[in-house]
N, C-alpha and C positions, 0 to 999 in steps of 0.2 A: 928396221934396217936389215939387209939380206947379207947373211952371213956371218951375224954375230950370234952365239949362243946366250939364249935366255933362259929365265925359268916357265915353265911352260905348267900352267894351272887349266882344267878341263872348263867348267863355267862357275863361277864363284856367285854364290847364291846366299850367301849370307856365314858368318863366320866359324870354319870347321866345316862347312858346307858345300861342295862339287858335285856338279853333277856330270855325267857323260856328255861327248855333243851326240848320241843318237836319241838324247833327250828333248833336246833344241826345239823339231817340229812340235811335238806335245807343246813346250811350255809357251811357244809362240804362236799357235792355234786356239790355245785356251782365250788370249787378249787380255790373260792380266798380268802379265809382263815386257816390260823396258827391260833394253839390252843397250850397254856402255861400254867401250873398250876400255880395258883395262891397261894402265900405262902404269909402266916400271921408274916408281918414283917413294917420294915419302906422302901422307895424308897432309892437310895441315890446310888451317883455318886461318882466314884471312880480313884482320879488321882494317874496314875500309873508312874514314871518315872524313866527309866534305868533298867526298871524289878519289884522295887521296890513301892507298896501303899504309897504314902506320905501325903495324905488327902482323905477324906469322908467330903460328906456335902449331907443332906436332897435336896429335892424337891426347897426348897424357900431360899438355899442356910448356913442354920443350920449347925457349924462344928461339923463331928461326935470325939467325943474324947474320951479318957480315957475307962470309963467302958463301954460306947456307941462299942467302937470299939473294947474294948478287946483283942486286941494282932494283929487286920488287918493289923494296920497301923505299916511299914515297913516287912511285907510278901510278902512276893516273889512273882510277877502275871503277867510272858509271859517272852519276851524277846523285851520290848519295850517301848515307851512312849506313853501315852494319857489318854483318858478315857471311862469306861466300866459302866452300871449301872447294880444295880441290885438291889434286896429286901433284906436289911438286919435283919438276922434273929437270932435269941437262942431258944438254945434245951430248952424244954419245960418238967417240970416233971409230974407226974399223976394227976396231979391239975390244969395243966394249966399255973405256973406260968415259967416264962421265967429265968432259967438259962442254967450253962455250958457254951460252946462256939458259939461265936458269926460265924455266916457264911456270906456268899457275895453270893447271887445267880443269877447269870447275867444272865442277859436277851435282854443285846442292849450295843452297842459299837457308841459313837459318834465320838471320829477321834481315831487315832494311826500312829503310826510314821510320823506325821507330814500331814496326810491326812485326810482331812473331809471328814466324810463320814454320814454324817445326811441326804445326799440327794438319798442317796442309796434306792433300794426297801428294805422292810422289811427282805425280804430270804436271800438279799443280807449281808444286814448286820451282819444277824445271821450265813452266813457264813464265813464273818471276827470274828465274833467273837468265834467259833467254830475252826479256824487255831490259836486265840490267847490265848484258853482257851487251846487248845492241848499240849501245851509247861508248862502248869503249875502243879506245882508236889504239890500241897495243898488240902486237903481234904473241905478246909473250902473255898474256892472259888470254887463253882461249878454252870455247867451250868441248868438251870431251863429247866426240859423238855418237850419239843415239837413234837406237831405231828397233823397228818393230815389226820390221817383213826379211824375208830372206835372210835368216840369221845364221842358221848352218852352212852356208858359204862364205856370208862374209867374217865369221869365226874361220873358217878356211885361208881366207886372205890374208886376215891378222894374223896366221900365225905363219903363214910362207912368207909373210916382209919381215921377221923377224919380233914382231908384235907377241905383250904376254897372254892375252885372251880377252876375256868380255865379262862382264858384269851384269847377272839377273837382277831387276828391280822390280817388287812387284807394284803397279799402276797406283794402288791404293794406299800403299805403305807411309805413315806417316815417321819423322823422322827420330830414331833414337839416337843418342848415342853411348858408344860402347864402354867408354870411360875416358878421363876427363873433363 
């Protein structure tokens, strides 16, 4: 949104980690990096079962409830079971301050229908998660998007609409997590 001040992070690469954006052609030349915009919200994993959101929980295992989740929990998201994570977010008005509706913006899939899949490459992931995101009919579950050409502009654009930056993922990375 144009004209709210944000925090403004260079390319987030992994934790404690930025890098400059005259870095950008390097790391998108190489082809082993995905780039995600990075959206100003909390992390948090979302168990889906039977189609159905039945819990949210932070990074360190925090339940999201109530006004935290605002209507998520039991919305409709694929035709499956497991769990999806993504940056949960609210619209924001000319101020900055966060209301409206709460969203889910995924960005990684750790298992579904019974399959782990944390050991997958990163692409791979995203494109389970990409078949599971396909089936869902909610405006407020959406994929955060990715790409892998022209990224030092459109890091440019993200941050003239008032966007916090983008996210390096390298292609092959399988997933950890940081704790929790």
């Amino acid at each position: 949104m144009a004209g709210v001040a944000r925090k403004r992070i260079n390319l987030y690469v992994g934790p404690k980690e930025t890098i400059p954006r005259e870095k950008l052609a390097e790391l998108e030349a190489s082809g082993e990096w995905l780039f995600e915009e990075k959206h100003d919200g909390f992390w948090c994993v979302a168990t889906v079962e039977a189609g159905v959101i039945t819990s949210m929980a932070s990074r360190t295992g925090i339940s999201f409830e109530g006004a935290e989740s605002a209507g998520l929990l039991g919305l409709e998201a694929g035709q499956g079971s497991g769990r999806i994570v993504g940056e949960l977010t609210a619209d924001t008005n000319t101020v900055g301050e966060r209301c409206g509706e709460r969203r889910l913006r995924l960005f990684d899939v750790l298992d579904w229908n019974g399959h782990d899949l944390r050991e997958l490459p990163q692409y791979e992931r995203r494109e389970a998660l990409e078949m599971i995101h396909g089936v869902i009919g909610s405006e407020r579950l959406t994929l955060v998007e990715q790409r892998t050409e022209d990224i030092a502009a459109w890091f440019d654009e993200i941050i003239a609409n008032g966007g916090e930056g983008i996210v390096g993922k390298r292609r092959t990375a399988r997933y950890r997590a940081r704790t929790g």
